[in-house]
N, CA, C and O atoms as CSV, one atom per row, in Angstrom:
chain,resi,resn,atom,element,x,y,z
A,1,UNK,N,N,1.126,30.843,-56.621
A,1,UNK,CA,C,1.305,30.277,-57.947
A,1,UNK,C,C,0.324,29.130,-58.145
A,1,UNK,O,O,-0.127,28.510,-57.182
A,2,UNK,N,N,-0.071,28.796,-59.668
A,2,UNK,CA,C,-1.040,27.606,-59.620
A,2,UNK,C,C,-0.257,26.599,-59.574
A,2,UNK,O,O,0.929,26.842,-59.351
A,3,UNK,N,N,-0.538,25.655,-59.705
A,3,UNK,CA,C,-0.316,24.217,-59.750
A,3,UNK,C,C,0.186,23.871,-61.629
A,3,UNK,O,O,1.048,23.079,-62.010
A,4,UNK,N,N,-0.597,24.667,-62.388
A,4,UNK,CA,C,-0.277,24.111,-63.465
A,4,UNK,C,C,1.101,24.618,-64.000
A,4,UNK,O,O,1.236,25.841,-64.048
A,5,UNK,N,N,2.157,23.819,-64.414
A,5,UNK,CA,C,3.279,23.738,-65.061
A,5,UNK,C,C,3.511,24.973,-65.872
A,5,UNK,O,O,3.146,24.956,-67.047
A,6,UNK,N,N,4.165,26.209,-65.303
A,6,UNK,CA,C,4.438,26.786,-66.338
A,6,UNK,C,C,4.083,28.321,-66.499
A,6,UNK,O,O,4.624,29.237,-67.119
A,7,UNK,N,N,2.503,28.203,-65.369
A,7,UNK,CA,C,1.815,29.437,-65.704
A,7,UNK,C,C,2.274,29.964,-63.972
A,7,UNK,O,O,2.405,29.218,-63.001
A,8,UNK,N,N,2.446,31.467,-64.018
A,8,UNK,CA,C,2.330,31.918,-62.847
A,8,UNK,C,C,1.270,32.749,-62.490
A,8,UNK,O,O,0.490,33.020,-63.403
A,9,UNK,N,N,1.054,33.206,-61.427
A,9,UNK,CA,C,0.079,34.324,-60.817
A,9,UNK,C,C,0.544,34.988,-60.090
A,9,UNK,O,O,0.885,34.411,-59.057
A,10,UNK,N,N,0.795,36.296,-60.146
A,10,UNK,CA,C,1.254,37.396,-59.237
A,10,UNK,C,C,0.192,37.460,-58.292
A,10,UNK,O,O,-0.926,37.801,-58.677
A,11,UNK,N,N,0.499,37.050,-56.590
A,11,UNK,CA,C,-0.350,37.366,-55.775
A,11,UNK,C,C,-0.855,39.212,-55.677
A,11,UNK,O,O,-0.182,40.201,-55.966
A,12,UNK,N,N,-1.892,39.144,-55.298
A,12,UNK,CA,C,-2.308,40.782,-54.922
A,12,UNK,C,C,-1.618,40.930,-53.634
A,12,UNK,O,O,-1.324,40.009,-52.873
A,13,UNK,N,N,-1.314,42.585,-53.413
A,13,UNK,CA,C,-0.610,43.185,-52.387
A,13,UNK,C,C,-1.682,42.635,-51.013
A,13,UNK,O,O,-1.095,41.941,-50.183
A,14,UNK,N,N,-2.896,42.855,-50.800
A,14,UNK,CA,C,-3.834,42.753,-50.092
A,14,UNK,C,C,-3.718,40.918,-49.480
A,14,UNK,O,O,-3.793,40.457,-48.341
A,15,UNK,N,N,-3.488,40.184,-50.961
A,15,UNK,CA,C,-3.674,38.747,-50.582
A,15,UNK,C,C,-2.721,38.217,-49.603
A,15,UNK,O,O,-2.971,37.372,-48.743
A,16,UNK,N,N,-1.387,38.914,-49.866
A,16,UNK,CA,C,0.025,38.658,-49.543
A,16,UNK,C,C,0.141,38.981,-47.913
A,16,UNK,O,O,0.502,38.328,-46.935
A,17,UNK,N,N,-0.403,40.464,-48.156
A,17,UNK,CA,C,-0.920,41.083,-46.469
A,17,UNK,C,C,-1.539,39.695,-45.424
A,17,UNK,O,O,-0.907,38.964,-44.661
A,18,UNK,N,N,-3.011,39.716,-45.770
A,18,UNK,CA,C,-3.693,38.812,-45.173
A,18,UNK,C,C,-2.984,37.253,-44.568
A,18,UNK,O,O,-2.905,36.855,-43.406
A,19,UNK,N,N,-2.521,36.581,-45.877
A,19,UNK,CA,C,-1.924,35.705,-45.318
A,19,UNK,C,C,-0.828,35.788,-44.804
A,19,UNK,O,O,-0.673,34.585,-44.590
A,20,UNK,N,N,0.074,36.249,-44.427
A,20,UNK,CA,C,0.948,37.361,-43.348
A,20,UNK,C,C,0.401,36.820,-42.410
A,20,UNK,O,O,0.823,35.830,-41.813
A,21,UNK,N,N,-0.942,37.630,-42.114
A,21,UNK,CA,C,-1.514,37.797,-40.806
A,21,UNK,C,C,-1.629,36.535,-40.401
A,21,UNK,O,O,-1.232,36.268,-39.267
A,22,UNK,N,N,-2.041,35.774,-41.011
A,22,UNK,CA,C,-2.798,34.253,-40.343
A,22,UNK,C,C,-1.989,33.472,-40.797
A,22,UNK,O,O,-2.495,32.378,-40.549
A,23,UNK,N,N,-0.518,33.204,-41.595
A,23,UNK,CA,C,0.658,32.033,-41.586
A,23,UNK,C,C,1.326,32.823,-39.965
A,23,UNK,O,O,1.122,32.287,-38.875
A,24,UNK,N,N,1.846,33.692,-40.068
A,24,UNK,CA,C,2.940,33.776,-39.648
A,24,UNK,C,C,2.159,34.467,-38.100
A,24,UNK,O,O,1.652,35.568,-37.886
A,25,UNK,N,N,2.367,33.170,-37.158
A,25,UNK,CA,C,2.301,33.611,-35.576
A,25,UNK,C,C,3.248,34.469,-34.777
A,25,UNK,O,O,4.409,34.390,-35.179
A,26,UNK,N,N,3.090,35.114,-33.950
A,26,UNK,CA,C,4.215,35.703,-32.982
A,26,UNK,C,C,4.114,34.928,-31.489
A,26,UNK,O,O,3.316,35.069,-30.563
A,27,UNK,N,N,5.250,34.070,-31.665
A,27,UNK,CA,C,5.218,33.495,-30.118
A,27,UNK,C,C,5.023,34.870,-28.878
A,27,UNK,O,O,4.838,36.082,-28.989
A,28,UNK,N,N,5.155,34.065,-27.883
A,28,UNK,CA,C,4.958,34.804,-26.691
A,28,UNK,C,C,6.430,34.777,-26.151
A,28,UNK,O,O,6.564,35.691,-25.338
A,29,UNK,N,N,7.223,34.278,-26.263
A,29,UNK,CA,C,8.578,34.486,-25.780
A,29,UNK,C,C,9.589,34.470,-27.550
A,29,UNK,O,O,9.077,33.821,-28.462
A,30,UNK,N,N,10.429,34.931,-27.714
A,30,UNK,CA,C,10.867,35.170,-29.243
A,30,UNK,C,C,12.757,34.537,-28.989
A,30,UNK,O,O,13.779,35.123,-28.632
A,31,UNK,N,N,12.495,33.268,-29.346
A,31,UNK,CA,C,14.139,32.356,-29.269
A,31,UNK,C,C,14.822,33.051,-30.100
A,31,UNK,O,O,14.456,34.137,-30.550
A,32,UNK,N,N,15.915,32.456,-30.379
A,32,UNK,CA,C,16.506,33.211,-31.939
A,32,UNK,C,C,16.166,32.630,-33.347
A,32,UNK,O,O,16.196,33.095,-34.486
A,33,UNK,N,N,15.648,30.774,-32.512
A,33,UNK,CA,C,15.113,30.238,-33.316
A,33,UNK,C,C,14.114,30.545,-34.159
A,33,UNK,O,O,14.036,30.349,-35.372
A,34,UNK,N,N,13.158,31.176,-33.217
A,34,UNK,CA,C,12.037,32.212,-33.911
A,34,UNK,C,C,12.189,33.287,-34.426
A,34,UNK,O,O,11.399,33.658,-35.294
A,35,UNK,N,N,12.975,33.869,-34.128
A,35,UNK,CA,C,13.246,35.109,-35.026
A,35,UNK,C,C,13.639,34.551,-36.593
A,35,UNK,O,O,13.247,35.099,-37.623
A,36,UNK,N,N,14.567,33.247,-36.532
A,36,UNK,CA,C,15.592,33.236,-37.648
A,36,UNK,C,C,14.043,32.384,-38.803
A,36,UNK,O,O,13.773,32.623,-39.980
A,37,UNK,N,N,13.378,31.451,-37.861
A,37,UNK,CA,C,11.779,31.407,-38.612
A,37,UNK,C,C,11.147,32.395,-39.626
A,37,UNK,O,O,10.893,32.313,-40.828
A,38,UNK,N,N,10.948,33.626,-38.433
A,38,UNK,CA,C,10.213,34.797,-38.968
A,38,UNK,C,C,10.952,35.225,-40.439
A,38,UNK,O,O,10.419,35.194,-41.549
A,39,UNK,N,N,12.078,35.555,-40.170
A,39,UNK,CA,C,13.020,35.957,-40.968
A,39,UNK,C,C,12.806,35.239,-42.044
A,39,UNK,O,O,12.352,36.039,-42.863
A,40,UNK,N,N,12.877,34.005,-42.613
A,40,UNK,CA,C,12.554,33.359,-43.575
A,40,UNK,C,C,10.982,33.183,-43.910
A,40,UNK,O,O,10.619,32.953,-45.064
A,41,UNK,N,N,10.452,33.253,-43.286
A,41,UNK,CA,C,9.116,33.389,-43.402
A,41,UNK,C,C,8.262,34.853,-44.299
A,41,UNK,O,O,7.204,34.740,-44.918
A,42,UNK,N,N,9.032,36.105,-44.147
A,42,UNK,CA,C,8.541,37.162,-43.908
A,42,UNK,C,C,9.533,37.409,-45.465
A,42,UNK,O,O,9.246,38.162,-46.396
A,43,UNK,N,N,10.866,36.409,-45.323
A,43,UNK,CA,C,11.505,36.525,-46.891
A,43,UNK,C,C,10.429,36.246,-48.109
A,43,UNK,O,O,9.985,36.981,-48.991
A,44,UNK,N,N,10.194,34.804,-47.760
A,44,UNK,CA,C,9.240,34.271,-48.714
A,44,UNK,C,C,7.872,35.359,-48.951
A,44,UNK,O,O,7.602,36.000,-49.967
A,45,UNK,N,N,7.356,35.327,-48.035
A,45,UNK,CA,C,6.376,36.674,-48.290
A,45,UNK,C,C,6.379,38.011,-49.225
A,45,UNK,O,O,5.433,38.554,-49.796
A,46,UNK,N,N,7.975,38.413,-49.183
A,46,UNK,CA,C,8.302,39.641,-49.650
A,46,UNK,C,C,9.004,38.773,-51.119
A,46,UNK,O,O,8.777,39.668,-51.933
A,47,UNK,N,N,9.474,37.998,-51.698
A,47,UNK,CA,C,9.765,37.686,-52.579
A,47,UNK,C,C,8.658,37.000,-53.694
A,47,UNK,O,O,8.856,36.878,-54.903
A,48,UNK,N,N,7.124,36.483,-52.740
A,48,UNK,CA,C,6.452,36.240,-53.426
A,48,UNK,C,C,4.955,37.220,-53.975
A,48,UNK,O,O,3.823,36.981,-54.395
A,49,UNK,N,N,5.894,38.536,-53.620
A,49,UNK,CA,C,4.489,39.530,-53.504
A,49,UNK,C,C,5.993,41.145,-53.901
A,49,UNK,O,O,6.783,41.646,-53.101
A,50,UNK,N,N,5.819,41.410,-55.169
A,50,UNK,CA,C,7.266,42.447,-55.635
A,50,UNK,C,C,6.363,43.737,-55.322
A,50,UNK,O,O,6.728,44.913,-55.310
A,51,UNK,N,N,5.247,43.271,-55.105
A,51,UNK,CA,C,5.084,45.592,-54.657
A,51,UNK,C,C,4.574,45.363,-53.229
A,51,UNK,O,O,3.628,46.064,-52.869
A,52,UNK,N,N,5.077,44.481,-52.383
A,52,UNK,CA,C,4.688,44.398,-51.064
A,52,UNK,C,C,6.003,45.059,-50.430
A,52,UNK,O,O,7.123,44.716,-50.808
A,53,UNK,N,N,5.813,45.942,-49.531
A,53,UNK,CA,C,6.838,46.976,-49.105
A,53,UNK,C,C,7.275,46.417,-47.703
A,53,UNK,O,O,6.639,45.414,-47.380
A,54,UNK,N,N,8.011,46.747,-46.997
A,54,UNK,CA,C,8.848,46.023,-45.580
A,54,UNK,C,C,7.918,46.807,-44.703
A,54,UNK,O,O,7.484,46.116,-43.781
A,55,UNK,N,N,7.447,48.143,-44.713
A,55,UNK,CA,C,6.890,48.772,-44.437
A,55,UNK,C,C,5.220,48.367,-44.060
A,55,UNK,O,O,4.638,48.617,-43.004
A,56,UNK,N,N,4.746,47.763,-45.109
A,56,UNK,CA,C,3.163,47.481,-44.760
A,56,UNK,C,C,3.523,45.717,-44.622
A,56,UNK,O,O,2.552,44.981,-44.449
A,57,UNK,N,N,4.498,45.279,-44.679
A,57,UNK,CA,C,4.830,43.944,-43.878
A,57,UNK,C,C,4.961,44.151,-42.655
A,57,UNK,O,O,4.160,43.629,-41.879
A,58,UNK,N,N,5.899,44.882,-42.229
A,58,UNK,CA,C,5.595,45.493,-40.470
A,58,UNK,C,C,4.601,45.350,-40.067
A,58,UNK,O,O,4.254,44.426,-39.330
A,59,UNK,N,N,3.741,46.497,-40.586
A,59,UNK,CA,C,2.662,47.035,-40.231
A,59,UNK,C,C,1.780,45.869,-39.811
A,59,UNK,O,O,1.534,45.716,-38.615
A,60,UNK,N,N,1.321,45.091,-40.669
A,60,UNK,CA,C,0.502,43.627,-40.493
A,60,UNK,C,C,1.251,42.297,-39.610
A,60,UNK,O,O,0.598,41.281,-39.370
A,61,UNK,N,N,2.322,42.410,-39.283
A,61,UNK,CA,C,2.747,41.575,-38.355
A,61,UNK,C,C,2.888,43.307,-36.860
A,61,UNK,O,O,3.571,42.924,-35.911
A,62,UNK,N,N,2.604,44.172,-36.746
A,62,UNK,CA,C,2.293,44.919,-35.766
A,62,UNK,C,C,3.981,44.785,-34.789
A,62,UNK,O,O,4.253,44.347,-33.671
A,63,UNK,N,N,4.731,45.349,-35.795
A,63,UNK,CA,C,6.213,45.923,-35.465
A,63,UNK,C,C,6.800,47.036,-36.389
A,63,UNK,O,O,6.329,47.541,-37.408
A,64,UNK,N,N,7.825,47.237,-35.810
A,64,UNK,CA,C,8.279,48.382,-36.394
A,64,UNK,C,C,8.906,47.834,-37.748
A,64,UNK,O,O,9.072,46.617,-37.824
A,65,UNK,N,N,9.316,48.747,-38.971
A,65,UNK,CA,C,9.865,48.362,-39.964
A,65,UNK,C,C,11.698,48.183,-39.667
A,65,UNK,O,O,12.350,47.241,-40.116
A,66,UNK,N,N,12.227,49.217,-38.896
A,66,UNK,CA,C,13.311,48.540,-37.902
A,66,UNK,C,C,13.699,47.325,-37.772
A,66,UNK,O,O,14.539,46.659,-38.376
A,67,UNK,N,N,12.804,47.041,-36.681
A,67,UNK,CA,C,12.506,45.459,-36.084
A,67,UNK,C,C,12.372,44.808,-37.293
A,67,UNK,O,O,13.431,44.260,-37.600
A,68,UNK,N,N,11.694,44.687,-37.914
A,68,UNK,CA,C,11.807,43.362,-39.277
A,68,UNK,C,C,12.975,43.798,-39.924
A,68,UNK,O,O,13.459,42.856,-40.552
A,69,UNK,N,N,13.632,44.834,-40.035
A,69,UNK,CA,C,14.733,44.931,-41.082
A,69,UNK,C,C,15.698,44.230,-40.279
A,69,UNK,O,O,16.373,43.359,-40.826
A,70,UNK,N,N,15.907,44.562,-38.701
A,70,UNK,CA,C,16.922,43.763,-38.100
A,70,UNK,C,C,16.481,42.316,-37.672
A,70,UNK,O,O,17.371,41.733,-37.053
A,71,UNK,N,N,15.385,41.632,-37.841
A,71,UNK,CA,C,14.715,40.050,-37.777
A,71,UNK,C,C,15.493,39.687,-39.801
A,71,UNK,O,O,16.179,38.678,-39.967
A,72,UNK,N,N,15.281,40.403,-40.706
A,72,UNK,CA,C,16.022,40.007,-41.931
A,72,UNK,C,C,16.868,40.304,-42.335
A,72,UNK,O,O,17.227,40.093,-43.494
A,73,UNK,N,N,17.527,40.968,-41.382
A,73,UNK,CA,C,19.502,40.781,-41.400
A,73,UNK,C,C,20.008,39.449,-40.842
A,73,UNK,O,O,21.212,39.209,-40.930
A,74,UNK,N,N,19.108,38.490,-40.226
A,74,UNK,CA,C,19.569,37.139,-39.438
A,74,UNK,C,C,19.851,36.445,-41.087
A,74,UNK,O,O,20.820,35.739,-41.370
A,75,UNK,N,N,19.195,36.687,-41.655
A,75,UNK,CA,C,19.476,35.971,-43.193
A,75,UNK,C,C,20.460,36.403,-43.613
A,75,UNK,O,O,20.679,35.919,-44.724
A,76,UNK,N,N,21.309,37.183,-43.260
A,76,UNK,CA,C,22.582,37.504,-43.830
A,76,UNK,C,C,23.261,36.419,-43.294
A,76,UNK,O,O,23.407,35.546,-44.150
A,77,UNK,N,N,23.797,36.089,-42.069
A,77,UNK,CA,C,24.836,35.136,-41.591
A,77,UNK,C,C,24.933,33.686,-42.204
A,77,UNK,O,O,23.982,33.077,-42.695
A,78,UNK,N,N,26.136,33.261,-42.108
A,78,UNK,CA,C,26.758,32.044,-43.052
A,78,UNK,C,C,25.020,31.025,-42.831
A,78,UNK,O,O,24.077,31.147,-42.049
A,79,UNK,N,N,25.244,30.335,-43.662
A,79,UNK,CA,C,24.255,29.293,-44.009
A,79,UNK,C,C,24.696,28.302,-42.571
A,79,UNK,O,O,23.705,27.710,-42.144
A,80,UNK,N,N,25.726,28.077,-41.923
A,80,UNK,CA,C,26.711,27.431,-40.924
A,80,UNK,C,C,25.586,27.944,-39.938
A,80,UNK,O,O,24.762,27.085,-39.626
A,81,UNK,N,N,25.463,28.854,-39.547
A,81,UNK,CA,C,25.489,29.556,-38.128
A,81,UNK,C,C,23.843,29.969,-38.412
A,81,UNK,O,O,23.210,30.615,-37.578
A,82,UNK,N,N,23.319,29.563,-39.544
A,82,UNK,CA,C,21.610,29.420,-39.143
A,82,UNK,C,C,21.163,28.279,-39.371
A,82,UNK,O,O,19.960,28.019,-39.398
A,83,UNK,N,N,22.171,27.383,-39.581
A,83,UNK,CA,C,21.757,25.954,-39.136
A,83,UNK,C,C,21.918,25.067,-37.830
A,83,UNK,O,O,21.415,23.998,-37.484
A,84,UNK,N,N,23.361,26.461,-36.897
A,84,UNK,CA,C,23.325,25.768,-36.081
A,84,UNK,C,C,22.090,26.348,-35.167
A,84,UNK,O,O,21.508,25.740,-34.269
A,85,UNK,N,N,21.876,27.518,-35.575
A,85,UNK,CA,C,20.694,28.622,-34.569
A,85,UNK,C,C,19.370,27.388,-34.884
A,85,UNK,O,O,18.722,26.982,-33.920
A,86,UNK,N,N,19.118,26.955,-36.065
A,86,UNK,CA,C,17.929,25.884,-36.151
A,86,UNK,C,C,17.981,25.008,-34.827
A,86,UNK,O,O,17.102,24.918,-33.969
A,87,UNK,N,N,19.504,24.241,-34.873
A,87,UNK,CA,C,19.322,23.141,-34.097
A,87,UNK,C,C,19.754,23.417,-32.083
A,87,UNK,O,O,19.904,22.554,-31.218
A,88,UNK,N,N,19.809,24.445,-32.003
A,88,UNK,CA,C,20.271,24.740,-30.783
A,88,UNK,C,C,18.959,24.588,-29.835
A,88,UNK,O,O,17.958,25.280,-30.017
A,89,UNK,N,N,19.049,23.739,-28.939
A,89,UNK,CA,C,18.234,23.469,-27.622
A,89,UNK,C,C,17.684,25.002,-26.926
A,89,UNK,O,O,18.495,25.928,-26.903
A,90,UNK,N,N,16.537,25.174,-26.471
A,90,UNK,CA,C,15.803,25.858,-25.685
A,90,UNK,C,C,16.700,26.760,-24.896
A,90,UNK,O,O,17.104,27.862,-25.264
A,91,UNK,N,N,16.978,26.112,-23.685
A,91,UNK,CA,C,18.112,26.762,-22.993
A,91,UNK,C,C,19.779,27.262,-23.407
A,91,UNK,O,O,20.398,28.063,-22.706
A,92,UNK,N,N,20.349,26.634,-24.657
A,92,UNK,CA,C,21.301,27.008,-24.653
A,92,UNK,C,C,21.046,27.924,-25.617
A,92,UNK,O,O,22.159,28.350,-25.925
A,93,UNK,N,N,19.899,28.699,-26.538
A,93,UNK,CA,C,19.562,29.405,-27.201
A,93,UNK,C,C,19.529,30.656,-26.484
A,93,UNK,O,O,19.902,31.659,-27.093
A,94,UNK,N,N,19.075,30.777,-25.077
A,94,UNK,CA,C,19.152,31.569,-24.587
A,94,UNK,C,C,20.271,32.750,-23.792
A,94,UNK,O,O,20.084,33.854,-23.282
A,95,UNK,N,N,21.482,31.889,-23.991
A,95,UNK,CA,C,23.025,32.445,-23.734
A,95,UNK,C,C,23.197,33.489,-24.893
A,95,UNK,O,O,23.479,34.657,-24.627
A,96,UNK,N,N,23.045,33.102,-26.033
A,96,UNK,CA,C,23.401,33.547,-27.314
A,96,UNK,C,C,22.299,34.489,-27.856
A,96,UNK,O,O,21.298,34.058,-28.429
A,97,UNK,N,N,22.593,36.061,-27.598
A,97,UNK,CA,C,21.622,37.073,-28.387
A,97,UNK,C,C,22.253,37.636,-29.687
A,97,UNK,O,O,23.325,37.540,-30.285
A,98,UNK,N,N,20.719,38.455,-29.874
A,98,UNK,CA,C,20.620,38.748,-31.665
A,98,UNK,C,C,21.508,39.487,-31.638
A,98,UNK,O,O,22.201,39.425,-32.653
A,99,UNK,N,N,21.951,40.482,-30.610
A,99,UNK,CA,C,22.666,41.695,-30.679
A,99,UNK,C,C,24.207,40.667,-31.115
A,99,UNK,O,O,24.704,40.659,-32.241
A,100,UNK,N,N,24.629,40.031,-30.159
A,100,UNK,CA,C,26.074,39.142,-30.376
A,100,UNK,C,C,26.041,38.591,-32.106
A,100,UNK,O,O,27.018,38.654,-32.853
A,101,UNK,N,N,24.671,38.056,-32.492
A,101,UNK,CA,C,24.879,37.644,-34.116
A,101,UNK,C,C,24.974,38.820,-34.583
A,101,UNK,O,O,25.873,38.740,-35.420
A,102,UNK,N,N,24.463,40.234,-34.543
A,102,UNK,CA,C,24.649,40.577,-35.787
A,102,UNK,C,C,25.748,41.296,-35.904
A,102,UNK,O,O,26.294,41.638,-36.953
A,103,UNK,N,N,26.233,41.639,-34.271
A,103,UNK,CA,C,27.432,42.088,-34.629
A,103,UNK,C,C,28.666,41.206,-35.592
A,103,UNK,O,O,29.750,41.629,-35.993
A,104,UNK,N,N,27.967,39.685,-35.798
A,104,UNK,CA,C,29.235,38.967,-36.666
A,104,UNK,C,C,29.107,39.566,-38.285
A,104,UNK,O,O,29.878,39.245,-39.188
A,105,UNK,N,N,28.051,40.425,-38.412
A,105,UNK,CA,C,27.814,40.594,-39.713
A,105,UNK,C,C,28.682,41.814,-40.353
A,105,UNK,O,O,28.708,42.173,-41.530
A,106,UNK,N,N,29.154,42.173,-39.602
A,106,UNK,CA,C,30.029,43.243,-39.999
A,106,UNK,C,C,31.825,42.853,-40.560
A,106,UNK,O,O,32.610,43.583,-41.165
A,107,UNK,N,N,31.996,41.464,-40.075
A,107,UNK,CA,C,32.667,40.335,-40.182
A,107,UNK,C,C,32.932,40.497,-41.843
A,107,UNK,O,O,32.068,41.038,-42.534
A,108,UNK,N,N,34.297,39.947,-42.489
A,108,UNK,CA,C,34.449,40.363,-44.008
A,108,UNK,C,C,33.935,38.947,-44.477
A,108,UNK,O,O,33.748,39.214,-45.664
A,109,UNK,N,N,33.522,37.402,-44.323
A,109,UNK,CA,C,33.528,36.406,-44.869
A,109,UNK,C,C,32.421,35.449,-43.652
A,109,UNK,O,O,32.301,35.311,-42.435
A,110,UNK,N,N,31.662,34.866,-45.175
A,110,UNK,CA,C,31.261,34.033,-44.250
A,110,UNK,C,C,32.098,32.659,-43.007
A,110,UNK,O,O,31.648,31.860,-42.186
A,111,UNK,N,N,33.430,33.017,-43.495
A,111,UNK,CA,C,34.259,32.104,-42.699
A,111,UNK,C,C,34.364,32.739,-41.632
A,111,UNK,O,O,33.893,32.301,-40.582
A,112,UNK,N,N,35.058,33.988,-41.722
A,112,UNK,CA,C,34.847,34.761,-40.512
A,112,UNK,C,C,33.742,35.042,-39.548
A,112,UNK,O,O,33.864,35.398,-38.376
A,113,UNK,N,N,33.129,34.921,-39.924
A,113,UNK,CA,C,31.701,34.982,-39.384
A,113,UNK,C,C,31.240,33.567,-38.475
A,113,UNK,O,O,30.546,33.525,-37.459
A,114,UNK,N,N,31.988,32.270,-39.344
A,114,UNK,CA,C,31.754,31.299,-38.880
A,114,UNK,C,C,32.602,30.680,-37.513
A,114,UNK,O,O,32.202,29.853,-36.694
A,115,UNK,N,N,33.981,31.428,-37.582
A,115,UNK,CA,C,34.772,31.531,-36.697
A,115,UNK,C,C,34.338,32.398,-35.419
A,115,UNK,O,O,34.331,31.873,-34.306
A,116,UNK,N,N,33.974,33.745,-35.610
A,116,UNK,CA,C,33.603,34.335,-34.163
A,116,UNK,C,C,32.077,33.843,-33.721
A,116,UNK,O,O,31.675,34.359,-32.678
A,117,UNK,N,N,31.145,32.880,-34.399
A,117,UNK,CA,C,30.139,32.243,-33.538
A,117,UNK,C,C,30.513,31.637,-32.878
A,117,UNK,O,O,30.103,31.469,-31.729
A,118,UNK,N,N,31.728,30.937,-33.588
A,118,UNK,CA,C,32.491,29.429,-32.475
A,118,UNK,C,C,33.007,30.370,-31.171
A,118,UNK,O,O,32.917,30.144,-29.964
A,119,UNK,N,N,33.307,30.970,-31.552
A,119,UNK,CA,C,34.412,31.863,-30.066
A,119,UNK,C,C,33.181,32.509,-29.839
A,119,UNK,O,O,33.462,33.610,-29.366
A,120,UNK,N,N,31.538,32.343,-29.969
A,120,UNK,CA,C,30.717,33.097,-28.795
A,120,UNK,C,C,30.210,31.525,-28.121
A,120,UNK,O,O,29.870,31.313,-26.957
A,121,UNK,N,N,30.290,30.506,-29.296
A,121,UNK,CA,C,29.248,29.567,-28.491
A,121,UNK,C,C,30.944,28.823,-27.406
A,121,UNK,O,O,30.910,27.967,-26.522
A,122,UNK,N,N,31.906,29.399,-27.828
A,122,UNK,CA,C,32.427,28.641,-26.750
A,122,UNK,C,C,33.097,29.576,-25.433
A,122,UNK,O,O,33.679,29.066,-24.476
A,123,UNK,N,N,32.910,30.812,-25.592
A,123,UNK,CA,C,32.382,31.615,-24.823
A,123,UNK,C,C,31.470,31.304,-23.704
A,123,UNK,O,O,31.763,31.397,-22.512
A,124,UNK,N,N,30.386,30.944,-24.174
A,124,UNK,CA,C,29.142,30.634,-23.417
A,124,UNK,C,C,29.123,29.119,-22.535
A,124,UNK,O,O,28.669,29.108,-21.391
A,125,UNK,N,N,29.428,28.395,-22.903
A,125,UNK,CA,C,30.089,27.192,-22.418
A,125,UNK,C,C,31.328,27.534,-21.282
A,125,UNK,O,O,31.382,26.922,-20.215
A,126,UNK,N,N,32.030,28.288,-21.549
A,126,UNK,CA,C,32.902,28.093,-20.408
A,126,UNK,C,C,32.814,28.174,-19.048
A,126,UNK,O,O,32.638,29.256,-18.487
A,127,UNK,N,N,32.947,26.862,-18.300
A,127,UNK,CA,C,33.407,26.737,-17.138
A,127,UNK,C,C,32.970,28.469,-15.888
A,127,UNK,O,O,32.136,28.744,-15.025
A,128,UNK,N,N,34.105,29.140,-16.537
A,128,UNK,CA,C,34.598,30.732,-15.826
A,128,UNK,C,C,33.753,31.693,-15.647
A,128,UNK,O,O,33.809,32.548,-14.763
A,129,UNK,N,N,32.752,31.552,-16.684
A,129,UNK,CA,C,31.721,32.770,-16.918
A,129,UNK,C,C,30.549,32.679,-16.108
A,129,UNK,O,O,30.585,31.455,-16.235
A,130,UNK,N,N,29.575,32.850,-15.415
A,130,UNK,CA,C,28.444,32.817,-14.928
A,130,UNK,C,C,27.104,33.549,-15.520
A,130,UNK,O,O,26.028,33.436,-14.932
């Protein structure tokens, strides 16, 4: 979009591509933190470009259309539980997988949803488990 008040510009499919390629890095190890990044990252992309397909978004970040559909299902879960995925430390990020979030998505409420993270992150914490 320009700068000036008012007027917009529909990016080109091609422009939208490109900068894809060169905003959005792929770490070498993928937190959830990074995924839940990508995920918003790859939103904005697709919301600021309407004939850009999930499909040739894949393609230019060099994954499957799968894989990004399940990296932008992390945007489904409560606003709660991707703020706490923001602030969660290195190591304790690593107890907690994508597979365990998205199964909360099947969950009827974002309350519910907000309730069985608590019973994974305190899951993961316990004492008993190794």
């Amino acid at each position: 979009m320009n700068a000036t008040k008012g007027e917009k510009r529909l990016l080109s499919r091609e422009s939208v591509l490109e900068a894809a390629r060169t905003q959005i890095n792929r770490p070498e190890t993928w937190s959830l933190k990074d995924r839940l990044r990508l995920a918003q990252e790859c939103a904005k992309i697709l919301h600021a470009c309407p004939a850009l397909t999930r499909k040739a978004l894949a393609g230019q970040l060099q994954m499957t259309t799968a894989r990004l559909n399940q990296i932008l299902s992390l945007l489904r879960l409560a606003p709660e539980i991707q703020r706490e995925i923001r602030d969660l430390t290195p190591t304790a990020g690593k107890q907690l997988t994508e597979r365990k979030l998205l199964a909360l998505l099947e969950l009827d409420s974002p309350k519910t949803q907000v309730d069985g993270f608590q019973k994974l992150l305190a899951g993961r914490r316990s004492p008993y488990r190794k």
